[in-house]
N, CA and C of each residue as an Amber inpcrd file, in Angstrom:
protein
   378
   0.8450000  -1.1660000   0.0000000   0.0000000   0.0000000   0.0000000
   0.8970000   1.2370000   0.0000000   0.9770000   1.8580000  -0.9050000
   1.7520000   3.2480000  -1.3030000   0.5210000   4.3050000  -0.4050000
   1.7540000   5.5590000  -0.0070000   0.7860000   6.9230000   0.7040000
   1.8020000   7.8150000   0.2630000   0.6960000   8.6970000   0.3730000
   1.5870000  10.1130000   0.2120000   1.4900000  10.5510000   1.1890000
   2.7060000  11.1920000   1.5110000   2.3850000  12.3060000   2.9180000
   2.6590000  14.2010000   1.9010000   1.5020000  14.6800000   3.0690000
   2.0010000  16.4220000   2.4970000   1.7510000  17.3300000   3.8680000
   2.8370000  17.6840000   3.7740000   2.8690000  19.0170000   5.2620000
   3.1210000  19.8730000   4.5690000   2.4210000  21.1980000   5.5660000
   2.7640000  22.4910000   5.1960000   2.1760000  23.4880000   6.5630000
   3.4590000  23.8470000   7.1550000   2.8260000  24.7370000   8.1190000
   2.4050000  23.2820000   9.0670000   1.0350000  23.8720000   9.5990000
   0.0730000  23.0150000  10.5520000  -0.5670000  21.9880000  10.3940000
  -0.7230000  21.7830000   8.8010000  -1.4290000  20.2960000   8.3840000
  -0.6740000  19.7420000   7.8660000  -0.5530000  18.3630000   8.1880000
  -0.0190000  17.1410000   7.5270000  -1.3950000  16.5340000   7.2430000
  -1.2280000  15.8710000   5.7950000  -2.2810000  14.7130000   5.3240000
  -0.9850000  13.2660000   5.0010000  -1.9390000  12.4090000   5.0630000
  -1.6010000  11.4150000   4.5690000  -2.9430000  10.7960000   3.7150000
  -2.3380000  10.5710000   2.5350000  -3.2500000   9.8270000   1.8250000
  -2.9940000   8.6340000   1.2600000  -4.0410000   7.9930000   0.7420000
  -3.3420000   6.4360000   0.2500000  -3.3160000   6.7260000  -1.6010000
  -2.3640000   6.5270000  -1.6960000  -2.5810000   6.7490000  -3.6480000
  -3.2530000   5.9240000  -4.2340000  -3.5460000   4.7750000  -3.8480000
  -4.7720000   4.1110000  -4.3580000  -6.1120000   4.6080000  -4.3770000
  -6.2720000   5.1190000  -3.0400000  -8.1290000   6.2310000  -3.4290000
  -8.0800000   7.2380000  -4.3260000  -6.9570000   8.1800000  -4.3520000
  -6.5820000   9.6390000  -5.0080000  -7.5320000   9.6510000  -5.9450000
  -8.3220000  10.1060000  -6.5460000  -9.1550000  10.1030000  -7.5330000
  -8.4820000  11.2860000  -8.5550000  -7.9480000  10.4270000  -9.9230000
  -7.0020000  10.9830000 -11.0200000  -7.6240000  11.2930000 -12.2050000
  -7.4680000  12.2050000 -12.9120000  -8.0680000  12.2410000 -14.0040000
  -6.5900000  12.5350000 -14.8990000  -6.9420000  11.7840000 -16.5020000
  -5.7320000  11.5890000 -17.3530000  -5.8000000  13.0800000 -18.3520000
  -4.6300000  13.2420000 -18.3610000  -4.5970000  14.1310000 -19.6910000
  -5.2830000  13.8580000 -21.0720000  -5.6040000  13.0930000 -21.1530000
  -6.9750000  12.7020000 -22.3190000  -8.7100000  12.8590000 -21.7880000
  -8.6620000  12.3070000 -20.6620000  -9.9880000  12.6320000 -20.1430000
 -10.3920000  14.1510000 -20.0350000  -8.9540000  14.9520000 -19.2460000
  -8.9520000  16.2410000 -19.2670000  -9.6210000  16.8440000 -20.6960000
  -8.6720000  17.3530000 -21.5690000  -8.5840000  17.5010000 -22.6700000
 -10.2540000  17.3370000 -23.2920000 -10.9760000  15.9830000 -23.3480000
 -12.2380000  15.8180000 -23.2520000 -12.9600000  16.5220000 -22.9430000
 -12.7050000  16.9030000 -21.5100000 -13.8540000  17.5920000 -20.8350000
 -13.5610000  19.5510000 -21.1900000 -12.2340000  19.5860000 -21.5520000
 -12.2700000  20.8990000 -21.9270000 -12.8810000  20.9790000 -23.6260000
 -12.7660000  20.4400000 -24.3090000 -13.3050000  20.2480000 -25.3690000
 -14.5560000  20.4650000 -26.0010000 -15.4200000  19.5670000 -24.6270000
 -16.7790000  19.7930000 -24.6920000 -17.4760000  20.8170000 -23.9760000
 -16.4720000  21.7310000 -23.2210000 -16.8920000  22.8890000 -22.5200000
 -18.0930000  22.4610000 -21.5950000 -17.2430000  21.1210000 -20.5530000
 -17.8380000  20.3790000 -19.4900000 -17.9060000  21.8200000 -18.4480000
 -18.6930000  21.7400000 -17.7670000 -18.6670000  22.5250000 -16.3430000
 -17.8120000  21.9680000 -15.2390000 -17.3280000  22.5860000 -14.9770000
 -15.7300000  22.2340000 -13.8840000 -14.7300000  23.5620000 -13.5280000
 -14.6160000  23.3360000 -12.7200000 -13.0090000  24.3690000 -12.4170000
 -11.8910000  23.5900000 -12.3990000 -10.9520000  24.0750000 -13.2650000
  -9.6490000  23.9110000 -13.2650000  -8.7870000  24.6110000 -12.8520000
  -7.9800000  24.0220000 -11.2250000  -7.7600000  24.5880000 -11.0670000
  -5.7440000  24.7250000 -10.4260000  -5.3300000  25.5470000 -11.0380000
  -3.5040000  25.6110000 -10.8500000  -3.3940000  25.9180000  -9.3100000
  -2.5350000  24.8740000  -8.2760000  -2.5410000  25.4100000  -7.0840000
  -1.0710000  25.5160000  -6.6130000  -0.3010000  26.1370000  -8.0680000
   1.0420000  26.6510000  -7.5440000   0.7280000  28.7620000  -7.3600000
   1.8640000  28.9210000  -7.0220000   1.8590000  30.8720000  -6.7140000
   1.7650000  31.4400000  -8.1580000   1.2510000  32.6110000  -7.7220000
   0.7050000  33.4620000  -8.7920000   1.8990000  33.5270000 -10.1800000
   2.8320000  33.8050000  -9.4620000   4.1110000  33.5520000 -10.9000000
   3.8330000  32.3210000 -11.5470000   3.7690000  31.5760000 -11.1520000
   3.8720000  30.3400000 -11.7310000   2.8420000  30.2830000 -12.7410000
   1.3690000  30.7960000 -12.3910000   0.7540000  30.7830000 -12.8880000
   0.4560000  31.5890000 -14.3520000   0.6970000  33.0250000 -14.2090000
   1.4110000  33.8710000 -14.8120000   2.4570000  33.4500000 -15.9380000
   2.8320000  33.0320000 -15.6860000   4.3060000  32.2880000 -16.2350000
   3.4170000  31.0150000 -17.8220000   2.5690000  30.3300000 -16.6890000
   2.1140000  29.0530000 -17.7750000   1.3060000  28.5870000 -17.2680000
   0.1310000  28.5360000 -17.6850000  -1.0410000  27.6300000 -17.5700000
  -1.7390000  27.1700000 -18.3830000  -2.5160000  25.6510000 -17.8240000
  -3.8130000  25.2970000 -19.1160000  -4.7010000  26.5520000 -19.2570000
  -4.6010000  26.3340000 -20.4060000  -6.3150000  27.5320000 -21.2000000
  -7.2730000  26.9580000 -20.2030000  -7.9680000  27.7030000 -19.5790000
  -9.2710000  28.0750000 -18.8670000  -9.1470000  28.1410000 -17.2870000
  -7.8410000  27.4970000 -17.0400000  -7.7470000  27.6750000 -15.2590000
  -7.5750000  28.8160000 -14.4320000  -8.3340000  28.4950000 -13.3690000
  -7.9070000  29.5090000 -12.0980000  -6.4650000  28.9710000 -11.6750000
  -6.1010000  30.2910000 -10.4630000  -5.5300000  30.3690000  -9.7090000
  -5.8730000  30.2410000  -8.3250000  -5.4520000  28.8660000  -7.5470000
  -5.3770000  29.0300000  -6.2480000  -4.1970000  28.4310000  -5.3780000
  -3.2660000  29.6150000  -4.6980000  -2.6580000  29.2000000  -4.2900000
  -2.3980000  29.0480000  -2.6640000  -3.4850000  28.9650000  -2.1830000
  -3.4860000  29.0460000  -0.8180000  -4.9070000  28.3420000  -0.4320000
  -5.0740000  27.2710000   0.3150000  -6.5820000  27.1890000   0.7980000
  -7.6680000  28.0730000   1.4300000  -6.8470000  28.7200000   1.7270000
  -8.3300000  30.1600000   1.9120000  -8.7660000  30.3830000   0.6890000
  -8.3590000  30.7010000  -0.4720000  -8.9290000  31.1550000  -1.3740000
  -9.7910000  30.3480000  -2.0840000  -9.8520000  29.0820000  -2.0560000
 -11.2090000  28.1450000  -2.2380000 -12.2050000  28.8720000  -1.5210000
 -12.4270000  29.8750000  -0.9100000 -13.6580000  30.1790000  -0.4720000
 -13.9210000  31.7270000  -1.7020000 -12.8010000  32.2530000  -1.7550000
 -12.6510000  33.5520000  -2.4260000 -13.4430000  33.0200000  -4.0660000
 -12.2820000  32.0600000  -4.0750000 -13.4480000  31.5180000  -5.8200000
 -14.7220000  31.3340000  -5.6380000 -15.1320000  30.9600000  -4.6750000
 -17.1040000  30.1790000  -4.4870000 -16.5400000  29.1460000  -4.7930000
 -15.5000000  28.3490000  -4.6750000 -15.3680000  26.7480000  -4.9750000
 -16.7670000  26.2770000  -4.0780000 -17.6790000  25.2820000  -5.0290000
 -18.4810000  24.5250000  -4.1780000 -18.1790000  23.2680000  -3.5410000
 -18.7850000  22.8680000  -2.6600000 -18.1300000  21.7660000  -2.1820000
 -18.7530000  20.1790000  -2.8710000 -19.4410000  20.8830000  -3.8910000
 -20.3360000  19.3550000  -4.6700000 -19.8330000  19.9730000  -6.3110000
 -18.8740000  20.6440000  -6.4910000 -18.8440000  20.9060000  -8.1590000
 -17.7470000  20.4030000  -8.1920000 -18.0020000  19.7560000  -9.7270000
 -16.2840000  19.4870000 -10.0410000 -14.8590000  20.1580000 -10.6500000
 -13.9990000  19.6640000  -9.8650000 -13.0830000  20.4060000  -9.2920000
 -11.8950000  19.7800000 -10.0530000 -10.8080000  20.3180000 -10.7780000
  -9.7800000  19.2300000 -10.7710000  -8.0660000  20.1000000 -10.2720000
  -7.4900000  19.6970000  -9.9950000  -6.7570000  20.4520000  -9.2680000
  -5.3070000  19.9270000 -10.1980000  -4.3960000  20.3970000 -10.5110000
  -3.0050000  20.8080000 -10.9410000  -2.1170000  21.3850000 -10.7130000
  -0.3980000  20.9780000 -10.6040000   0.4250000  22.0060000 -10.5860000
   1.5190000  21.5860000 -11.7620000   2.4590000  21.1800000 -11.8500000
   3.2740000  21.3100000 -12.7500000   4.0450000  19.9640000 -12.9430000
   4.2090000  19.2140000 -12.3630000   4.6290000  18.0260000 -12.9280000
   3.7860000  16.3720000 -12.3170000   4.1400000  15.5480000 -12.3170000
   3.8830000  14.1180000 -10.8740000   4.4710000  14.1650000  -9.3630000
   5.6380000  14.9510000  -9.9240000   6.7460000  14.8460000  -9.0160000
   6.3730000  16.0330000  -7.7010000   5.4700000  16.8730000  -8.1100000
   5.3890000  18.2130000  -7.5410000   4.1460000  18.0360000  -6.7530000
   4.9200000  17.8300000  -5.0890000   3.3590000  17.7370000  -4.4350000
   2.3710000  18.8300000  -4.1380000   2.1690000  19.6040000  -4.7770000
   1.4760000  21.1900000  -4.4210000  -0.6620000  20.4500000  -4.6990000
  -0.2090000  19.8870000  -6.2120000  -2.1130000  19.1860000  -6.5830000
  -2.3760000  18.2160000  -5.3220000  -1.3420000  17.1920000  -5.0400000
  -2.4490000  16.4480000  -4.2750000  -2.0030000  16.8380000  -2.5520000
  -1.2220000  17.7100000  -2.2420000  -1.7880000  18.5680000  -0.8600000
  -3.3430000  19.3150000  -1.1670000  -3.4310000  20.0280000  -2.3070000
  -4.5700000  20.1330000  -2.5090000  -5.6850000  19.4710000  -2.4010000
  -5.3640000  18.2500000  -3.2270000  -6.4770000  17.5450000  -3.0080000
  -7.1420000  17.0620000  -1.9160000  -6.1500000  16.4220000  -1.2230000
  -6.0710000  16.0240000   0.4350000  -6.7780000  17.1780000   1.2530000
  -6.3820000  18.1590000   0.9820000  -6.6640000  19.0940000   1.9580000
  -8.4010000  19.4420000   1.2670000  -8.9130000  19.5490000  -0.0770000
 -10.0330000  19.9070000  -0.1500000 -10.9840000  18.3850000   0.1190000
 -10.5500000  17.5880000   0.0800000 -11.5430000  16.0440000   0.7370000
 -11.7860000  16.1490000   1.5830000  -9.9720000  16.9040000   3.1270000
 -10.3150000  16.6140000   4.2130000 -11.6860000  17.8070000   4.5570000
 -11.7400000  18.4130000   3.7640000 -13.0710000  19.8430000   4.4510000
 -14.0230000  19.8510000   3.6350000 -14.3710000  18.6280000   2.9490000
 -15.8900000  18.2190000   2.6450000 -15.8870000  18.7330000   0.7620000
 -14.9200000  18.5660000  -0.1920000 -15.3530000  18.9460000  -1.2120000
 -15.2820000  17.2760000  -1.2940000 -16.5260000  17.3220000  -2.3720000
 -16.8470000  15.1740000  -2.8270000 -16.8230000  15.0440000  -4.1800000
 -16.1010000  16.1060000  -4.9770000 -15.6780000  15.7100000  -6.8160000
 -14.5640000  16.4940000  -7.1770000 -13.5260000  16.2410000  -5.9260000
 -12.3100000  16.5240000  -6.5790000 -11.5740000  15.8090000  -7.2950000
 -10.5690000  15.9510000  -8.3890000  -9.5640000  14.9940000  -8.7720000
  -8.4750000  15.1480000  -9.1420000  -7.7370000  14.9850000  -9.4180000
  -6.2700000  15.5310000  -9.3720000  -5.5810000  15.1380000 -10.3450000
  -5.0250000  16.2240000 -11.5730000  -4.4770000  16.1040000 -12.9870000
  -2.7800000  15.9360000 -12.3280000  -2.4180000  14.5460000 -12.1420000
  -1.0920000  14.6800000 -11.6710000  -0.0590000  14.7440000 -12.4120000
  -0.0370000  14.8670000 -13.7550000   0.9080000  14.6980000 -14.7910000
   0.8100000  16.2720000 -15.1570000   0.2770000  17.5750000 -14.7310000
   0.5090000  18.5570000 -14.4350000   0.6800000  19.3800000 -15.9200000
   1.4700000  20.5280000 -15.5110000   2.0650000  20.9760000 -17.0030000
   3.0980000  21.0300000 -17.6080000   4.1240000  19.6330000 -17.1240000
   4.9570000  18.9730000 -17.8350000   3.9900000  18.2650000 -18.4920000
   3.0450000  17.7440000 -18.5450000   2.4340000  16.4570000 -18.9590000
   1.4840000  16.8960000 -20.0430000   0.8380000  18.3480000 -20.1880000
   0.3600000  18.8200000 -20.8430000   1.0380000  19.9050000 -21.9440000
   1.8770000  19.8520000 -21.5800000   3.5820000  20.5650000 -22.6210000
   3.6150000  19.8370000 -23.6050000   3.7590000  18.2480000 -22.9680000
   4.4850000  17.2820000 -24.1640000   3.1940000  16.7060000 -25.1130000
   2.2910000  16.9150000 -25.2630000   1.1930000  16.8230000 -25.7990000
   0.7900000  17.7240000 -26.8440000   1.4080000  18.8890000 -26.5270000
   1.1170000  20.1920000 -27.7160000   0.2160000  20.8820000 -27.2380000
  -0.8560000  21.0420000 -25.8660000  -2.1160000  20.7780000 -25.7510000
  -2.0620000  22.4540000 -26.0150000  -3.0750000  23.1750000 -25.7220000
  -3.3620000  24.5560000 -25.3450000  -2.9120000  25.4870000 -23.8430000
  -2.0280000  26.2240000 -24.2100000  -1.3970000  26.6940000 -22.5430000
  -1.5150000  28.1290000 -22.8730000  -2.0350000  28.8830000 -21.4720000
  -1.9170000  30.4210000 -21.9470000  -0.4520000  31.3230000 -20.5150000
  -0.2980000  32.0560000 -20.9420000   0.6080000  33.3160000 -20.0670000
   1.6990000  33.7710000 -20.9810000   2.5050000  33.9420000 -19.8290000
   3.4040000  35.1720000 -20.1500000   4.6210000  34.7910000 -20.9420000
   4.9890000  33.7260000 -20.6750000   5.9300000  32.6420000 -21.0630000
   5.3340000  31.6410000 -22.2660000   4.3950000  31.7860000 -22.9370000
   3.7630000  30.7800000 -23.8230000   3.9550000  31.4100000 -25.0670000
């Protein structure tokens, strides 16, 4: 049984990577396609974001600001940062399960993973 651990500050999660609920860079892609209803959302710092993101995402880089967006706690949600390797999405994720959001999922192949694809990326750096 594989886990992830993520601290920051005052919370530690541990999660099991077997529940993580993942969505693939093809499924993604899909659902942006068909102009599914969802937030996508980048949960590295504003540069980063600035810098490079998928076409249509927010910015959140702090869990307070899930309240600042109106994130609901029943809409779907998919959360991203920049590579597999980069635990910033699934502290996210962890952290929006542990406080009651129930359709999050987590694009873990990030925007290395959506680079090598050709896909659509917007900022400052693109």
């Amino acid at each position: 049984m594989k886990w992830a651990i993520f601290a920051l500050k005052k919370e530690t999660l541990f999660i099991q990577l077997s529940t993580m609920n993942l969505i693939t860079r093809e499924e993604l892609k899909t659902k942006l396609d068909r102009s599914d209803e969802f937030k996508l959302v980048m949960v590295l710092g504003e540069w980063h974001f600035r810098a490079k993101h998928i076409t249509g995402s927010i910015n959140i880089s702090s869990p307070e600001e899930t309240t600042e967006f109106g994130l609901k706690k029943d809409e779907d949600i998919i959360v991203y940062c920049s590579s597999e390797s980069c635990p910033a999405s699934g502290f996210a994720y962890g952290l929006m399960v542990k406080n009651g959001y129930t359709n999050v999922r987590r694009y873990a192949g990030g925007i290395s993973d959506w680079e090598q694809a050709n896909y659509p990326m917007e900022g400052e750096l693109v």
